[in-house]
VOVO-185818 format. One line per 5 residues: number of its first residue (from 0); their letters; for each residue x, y, z of C-alpha. Coordinates in Angstrom, 1 decimal. Layout:
BEGIN
NUM) a) X Y Z | ...
//
This chain:
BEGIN
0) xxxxx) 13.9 -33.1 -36.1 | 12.1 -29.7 -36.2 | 10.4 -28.4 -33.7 | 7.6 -25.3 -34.3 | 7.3 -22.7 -31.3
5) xxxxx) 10.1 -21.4 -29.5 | 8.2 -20.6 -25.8 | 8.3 -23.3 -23.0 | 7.0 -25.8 -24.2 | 9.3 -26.2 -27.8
10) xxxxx) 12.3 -25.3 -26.1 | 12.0 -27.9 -23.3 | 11.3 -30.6 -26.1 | 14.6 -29.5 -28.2 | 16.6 -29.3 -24.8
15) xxxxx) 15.9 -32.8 -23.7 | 16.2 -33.9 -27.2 | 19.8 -32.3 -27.7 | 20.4 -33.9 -24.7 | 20.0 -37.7 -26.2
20) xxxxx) 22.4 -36.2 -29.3 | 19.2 -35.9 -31.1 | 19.7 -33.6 -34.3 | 16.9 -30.6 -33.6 | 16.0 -27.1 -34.4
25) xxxxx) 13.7 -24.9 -32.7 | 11.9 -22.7 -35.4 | 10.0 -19.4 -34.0 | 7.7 -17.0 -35.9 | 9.3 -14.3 -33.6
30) xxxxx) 11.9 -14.0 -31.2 | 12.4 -16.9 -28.6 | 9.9 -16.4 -26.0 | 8.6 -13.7 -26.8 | 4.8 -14.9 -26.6
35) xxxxx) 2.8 -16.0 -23.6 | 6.4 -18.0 -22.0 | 8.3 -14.6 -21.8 | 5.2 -11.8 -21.1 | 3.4 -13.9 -18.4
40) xxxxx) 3.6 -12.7 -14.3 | 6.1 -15.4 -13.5 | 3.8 -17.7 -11.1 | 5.2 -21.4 -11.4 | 1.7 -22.3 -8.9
45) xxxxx) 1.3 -26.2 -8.1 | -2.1 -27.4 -7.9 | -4.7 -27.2 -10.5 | -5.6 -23.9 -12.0 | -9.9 -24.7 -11.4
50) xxxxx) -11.3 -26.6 -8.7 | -10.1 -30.5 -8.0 | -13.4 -31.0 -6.6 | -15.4 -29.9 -10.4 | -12.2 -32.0 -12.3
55) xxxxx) -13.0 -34.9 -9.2 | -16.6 -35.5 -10.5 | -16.2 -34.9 -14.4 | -13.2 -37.2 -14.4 | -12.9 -39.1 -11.8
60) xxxxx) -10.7 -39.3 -8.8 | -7.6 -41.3 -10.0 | -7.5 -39.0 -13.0 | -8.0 -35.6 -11.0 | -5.3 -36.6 -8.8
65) xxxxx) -2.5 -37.5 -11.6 | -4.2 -34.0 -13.1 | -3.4 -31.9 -10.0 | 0.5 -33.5 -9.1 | 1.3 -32.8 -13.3
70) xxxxx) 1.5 -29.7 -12.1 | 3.5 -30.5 -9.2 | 6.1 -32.5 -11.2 | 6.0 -29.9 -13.4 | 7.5 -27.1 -10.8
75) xxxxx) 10.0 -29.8 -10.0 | 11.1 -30.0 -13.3 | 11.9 -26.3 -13.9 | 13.7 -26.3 -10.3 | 16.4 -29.3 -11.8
80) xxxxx) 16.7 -27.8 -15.1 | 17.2 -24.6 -13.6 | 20.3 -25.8 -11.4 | 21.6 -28.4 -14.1 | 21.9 -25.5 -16.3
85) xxxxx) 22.9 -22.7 -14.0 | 20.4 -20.7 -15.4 | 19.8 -17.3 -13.9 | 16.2 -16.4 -13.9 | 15.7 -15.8 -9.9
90) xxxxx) 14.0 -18.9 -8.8 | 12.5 -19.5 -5.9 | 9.9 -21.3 -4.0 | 7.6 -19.2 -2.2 | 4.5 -20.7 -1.9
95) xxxxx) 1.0 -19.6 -3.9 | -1.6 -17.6 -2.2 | -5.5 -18.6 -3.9 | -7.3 -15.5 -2.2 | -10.9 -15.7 -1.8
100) xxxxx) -12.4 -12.1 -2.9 | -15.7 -13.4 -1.1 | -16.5 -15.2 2.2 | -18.5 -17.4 -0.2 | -15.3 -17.6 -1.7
105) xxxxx) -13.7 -18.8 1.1 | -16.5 -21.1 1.9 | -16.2 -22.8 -1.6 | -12.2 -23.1 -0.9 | -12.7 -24.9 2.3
110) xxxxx) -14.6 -27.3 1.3 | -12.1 -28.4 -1.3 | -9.3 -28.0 1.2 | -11.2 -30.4 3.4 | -10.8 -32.7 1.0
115) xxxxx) -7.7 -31.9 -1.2 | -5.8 -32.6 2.1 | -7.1 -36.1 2.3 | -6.5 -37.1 -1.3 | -4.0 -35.4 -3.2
120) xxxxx) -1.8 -32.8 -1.0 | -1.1 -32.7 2.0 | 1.0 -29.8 2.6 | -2.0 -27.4 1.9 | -2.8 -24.9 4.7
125) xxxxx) -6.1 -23.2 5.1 | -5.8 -19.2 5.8 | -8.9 -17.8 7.8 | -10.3 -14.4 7.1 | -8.5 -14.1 10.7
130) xxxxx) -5.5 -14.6 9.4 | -5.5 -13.7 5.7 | -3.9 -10.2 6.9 | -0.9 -11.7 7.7 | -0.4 -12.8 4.0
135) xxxxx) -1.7 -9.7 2.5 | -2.4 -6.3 4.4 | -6.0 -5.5 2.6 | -9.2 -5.5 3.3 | -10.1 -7.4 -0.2
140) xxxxx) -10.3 -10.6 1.2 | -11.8 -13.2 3.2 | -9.1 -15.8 3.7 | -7.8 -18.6 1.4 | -5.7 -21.9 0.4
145) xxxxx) -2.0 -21.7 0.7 | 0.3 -24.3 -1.7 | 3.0 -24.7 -0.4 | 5.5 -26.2 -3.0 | 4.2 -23.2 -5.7
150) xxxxx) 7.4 -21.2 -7.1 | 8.6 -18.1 -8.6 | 10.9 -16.8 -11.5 | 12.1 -14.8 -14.5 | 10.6 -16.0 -17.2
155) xxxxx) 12.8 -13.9 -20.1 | 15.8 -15.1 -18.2 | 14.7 -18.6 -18.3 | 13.8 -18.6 -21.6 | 17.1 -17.2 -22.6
160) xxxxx) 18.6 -19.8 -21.0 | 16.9 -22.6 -21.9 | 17.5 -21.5 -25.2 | 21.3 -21.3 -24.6 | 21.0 -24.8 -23.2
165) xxxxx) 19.7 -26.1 -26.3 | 22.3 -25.4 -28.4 | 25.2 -26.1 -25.8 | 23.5 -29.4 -26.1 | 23.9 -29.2 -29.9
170) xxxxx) 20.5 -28.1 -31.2 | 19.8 -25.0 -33.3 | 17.2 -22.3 -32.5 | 15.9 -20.2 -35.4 | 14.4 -16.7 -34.5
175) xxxxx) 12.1 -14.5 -37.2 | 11.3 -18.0 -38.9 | 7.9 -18.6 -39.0 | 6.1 -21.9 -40.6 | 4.2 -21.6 -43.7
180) xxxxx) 3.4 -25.2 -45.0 | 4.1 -28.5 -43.9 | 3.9 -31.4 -46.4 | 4.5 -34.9 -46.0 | 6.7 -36.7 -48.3
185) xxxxx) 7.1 -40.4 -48.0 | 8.6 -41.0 -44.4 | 9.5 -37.2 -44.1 | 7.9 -33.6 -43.5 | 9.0 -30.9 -46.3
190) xxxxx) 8.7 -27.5 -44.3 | 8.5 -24.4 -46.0 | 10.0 -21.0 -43.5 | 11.8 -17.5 -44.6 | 15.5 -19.5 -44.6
195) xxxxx) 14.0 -22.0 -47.6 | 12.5 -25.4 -48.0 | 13.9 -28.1 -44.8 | 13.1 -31.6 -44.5 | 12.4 -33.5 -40.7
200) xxxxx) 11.9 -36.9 -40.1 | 9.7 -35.6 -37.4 | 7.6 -32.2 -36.7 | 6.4 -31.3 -33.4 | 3.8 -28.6 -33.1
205) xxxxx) 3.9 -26.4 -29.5 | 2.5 -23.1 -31.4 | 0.0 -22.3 -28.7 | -2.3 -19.2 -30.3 | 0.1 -18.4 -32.8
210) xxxxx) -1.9 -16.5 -36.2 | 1.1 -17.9 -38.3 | 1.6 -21.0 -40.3 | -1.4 -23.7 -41.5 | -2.6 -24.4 -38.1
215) xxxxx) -6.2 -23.8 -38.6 | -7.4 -27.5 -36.6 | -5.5 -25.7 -33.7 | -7.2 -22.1 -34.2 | -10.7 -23.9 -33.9
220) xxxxx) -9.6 -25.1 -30.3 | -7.8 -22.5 -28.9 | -9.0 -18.9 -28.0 | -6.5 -16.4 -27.6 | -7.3 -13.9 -24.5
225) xxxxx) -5.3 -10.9 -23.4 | -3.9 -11.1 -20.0 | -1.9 -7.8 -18.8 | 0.3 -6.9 -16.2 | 1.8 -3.8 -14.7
230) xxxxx) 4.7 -3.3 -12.7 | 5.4 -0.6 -10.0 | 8.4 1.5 -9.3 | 10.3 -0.2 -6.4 | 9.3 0.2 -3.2
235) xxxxx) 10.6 0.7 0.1 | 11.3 -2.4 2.6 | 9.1 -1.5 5.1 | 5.9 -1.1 2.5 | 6.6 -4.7 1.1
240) xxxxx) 7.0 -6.2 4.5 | 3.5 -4.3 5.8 | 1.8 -5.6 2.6 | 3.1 -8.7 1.9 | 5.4 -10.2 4.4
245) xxxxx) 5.9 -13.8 3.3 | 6.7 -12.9 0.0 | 3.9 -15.4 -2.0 | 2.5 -15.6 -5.2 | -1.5 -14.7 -4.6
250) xxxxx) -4.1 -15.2 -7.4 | -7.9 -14.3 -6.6 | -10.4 -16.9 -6.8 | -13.1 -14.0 -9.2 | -13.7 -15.4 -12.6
255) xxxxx) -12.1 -12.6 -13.8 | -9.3 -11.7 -11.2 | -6.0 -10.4 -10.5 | -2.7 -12.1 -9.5 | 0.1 -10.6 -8.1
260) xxxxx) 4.0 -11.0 -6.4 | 6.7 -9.2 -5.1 | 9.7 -8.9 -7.5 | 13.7 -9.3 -6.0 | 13.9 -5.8 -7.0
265) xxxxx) 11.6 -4.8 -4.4 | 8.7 -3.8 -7.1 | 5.0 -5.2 -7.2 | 4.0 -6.9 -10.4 | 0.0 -7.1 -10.8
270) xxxxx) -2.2 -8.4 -13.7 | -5.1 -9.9 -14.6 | -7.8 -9.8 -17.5 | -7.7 -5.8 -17.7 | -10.3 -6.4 -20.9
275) xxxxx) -12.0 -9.4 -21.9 | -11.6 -9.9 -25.5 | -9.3 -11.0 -27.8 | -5.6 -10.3 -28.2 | -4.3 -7.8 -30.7
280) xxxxx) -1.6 -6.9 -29.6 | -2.8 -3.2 -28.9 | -4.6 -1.6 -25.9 | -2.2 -1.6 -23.5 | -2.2 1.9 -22.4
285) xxxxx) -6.3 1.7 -21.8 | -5.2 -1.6 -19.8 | -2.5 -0.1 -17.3 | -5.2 2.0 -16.2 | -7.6 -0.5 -15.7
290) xxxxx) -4.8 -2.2 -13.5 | -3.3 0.6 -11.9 | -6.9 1.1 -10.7 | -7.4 -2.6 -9.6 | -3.9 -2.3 -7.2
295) xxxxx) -5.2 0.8 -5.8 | -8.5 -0.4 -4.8 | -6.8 -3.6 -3.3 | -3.7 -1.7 -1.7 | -4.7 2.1 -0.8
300) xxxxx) -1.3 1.9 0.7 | 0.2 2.6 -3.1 | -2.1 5.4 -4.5 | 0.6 7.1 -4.6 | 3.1 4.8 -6.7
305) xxxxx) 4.0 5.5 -10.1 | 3.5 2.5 -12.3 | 7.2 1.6 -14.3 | 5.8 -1.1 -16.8 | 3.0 -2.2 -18.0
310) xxxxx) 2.7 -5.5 -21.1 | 0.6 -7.8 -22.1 | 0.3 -11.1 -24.2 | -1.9 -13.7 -25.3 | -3.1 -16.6 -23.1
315) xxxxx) -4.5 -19.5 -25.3 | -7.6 -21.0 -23.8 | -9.4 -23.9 -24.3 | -13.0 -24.2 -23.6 | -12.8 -26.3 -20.3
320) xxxxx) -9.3 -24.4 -19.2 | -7.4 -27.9 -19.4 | -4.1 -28.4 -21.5 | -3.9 -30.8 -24.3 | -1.4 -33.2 -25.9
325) xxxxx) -1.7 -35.9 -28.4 | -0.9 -36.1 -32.1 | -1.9 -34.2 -35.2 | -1.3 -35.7 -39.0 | 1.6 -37.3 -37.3
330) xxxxx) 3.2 -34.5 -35.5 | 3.1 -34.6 -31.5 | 2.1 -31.5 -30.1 | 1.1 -30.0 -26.4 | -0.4 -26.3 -26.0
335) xxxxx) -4.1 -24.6 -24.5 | -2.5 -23.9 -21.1 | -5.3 -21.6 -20.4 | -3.3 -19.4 -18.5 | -1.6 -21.8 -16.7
340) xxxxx) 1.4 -22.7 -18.6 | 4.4 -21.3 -17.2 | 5.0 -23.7 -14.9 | 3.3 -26.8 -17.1 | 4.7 -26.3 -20.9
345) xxxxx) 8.4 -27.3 -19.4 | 6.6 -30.4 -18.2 | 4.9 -30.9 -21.4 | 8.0 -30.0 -23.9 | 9.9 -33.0 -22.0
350) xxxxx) 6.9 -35.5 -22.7 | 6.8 -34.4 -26.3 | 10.5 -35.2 -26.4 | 10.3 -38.8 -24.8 | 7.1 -39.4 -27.2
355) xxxxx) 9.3 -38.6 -30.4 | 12.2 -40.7 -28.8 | 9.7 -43.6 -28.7 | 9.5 -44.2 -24.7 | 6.6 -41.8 -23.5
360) xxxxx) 5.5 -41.8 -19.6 | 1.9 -41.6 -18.9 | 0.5 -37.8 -19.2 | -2.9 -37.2 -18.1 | -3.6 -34.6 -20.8
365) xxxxx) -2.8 -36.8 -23.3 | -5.5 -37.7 -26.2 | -7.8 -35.9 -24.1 | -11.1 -34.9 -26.0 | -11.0 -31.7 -27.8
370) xxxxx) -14.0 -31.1 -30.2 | -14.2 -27.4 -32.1 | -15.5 -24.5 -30.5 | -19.0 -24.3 -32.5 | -18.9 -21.4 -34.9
375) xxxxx) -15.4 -20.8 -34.0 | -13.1 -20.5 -36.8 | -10.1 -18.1 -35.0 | -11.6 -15.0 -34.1 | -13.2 -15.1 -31.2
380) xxxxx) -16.3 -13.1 -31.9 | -18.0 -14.5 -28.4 | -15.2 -12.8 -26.3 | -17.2 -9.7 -25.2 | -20.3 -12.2 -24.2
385) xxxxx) -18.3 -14.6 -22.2 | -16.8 -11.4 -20.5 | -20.0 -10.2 -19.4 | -21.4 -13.6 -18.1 | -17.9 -13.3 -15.9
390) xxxxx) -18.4 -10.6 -14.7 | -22.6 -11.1 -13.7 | -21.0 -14.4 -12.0 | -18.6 -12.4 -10.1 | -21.2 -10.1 -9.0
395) xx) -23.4 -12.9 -7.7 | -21.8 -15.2 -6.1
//
């Protein structure tokens, strides 16, 4: 069994795999999350990353609901594997923050609290532009939804050791390894990789944006988009618990916005689309400004902070910001977390493992549709555009 992509989501398949005494080896282009699992801001958020009231009338409501509590089983998940495991990667439920930037923000967020709260959780909390200053001391917001059940953690550490879990279990991970043809042969996959020629009774694909290996039907679906993040040097007790006393994870409902958290170390991590275009890899120092500039406009309070870190990585989007799962030439495969995917790929990798082991539970991203972009063959040429129509929509509404 051979499974291609070593973040989250490939890793969770192989672990619960190993743990049947399934035979299975996790092959990575790169080094074991080392993509979007191990450079994103370490929010594990519950709830749906859009609005359940625009998924309510496209989908339905039974289908928005199971939509909206994946993502709730999904934090759940991490939380057991994390303790069966004894993994150390700081974990801890803290509760996510969705900040409105704009009273009309607020207005819009409202409205689906009213009815969230009815339908599918009722341990949201409204926060009133009264009160949003006792979640976060600035003056860039007009209130918002609290989720309660949202999480926190260290994604490198959890990757690590969901890593080492897999081959305690018995599986193998293989790092620099990367995926350059996949044939079927009778019953059997021949897989060609740096190490030489394997064979798998089964393949499962979890590459997410991955430029690597003959993945092109993937490359026409998924859009790979920078996210960055910067991370301050720590700072004292009394600053964190004037700025942001309770500790949550906050995300800001602009199109293109910012997220941040509060690290154990005392430090403020802070990110966001710092440049809307596609991911090279490069541009990082132009984007710590552009973020260092976005935390000082929301927290005047740090102007004077010096800025320790700063990475980024890429986020694979799909065009209506909803996962997908289903099967490819034979081969199972989850990925397009659009940003969301920390907390979700766990979820997914352990579906992908029951669906290869012949006994799948119902997944409500499965054999979604998911046509081409149009005129979208993997470099996302459109990027710049889309960024712009973002940013008018920001400044409108």
């Amino acid at each position: 069994m051979l499974v291609v992509g070593g973040g989250f989501t490939g890793l969770s398949c192989a672990y619960h795999l190993a743990r049947t005494g399934t035979a299975v080896v996790v092959a990575d282009a790169g080094r074991i999350g080392a993509m979007a699992s191990g450079q994103n801001g370490g929010h594990l958020n519950n709830g749906l990353g859009g609005s359940y009231l625009v998924a309510k009338q496209k989908y339905g409501q039974e289908l928005a609901c199971e939509l909206y509590h994946a993502y709730d089983r999904s934090v759940d998940l991490i939380e057991t594997i994390v303790k069966d495991e004894s993994i150390d990667c700081e974990f801890r439920r803290v509760g996510k923050l969705k900040a409105a930037v704009k009273a009309s923000h607020f207005e819009s967020l409202k409205s689906q609290f009213e009815v969230m709260i009815k339908e599918v959780d009722a341990d949201l909390a409204l926060v009133g532009p009264e009160a949003i200053r006792s979640e976060v001391q600035t003056n860039k917001l007009s209130g918002g939804l609290l989720y309660k059940k949202s999480a926190q953690m260290h994604m490198g550490r959890y990757s690590a050791g969901l890593a080492q879990a897999v081959v305690r279990h018995g599986g193998q991970v293989w790092e620099e390894s990367p995926v350059t043809e996949i044939t079927r042969v009778g019953n059997r996959y021949r897989i060609q990789t740096p190490r030489g020629t394997v064979t798998a009774r089964e393949v499962v694909l979890a590459t997410g944006t991955s430029r690597i290996g003959p993945f092109s039907w993937f490359k026409r679906r998924l859009v790979p988009v920078g996210s960055f993040i910067i991370v301050t040097e720590p700072l004292a007790p009394s600053v964190i618990n004037l700025l942001m006393p309770n500790h949550r994870n906050v995300t800001t409902t602009a199109n293109i916005g910012n997220y941040f958290r509060i690290l154990p170390d005392n430090r403020m991590l802070f990110g966001g689309r710092a440049k809307f275009a596609a991911y090279t890899g490069e541009g990082h120092a132009r984007s710590c400004e552009v973020l260092s500039t976005s935390l000082k406009e929301f927290f005047p309070q740090l102007a004077n902070v010096k800025v320790d870190y700063c990475w980024g990585g890429a986020v694979d989007m799909t065009a209506d910001r909803l996962p997908r799962s289903g099967t490819y030439r034979g081969m199972p495969y989850a990925m397009g977390y659009s940003g969301h995917g920390a907390q979700l790929s766990t979820y997914m990798g352990r579906h992908l493992a029951q669906k290869v082991l012949g006994h799948p539970q119902y997944l409500p991203f499965e054999d979604l549709p998911w046509p081409a972009i149009p005129g979208y063959f993997g470099w996302p040429w459109f990027l710049p555009a889309v960024g712009a129509y973002y940013r008018y929509k920001d400044r409108v509404s």
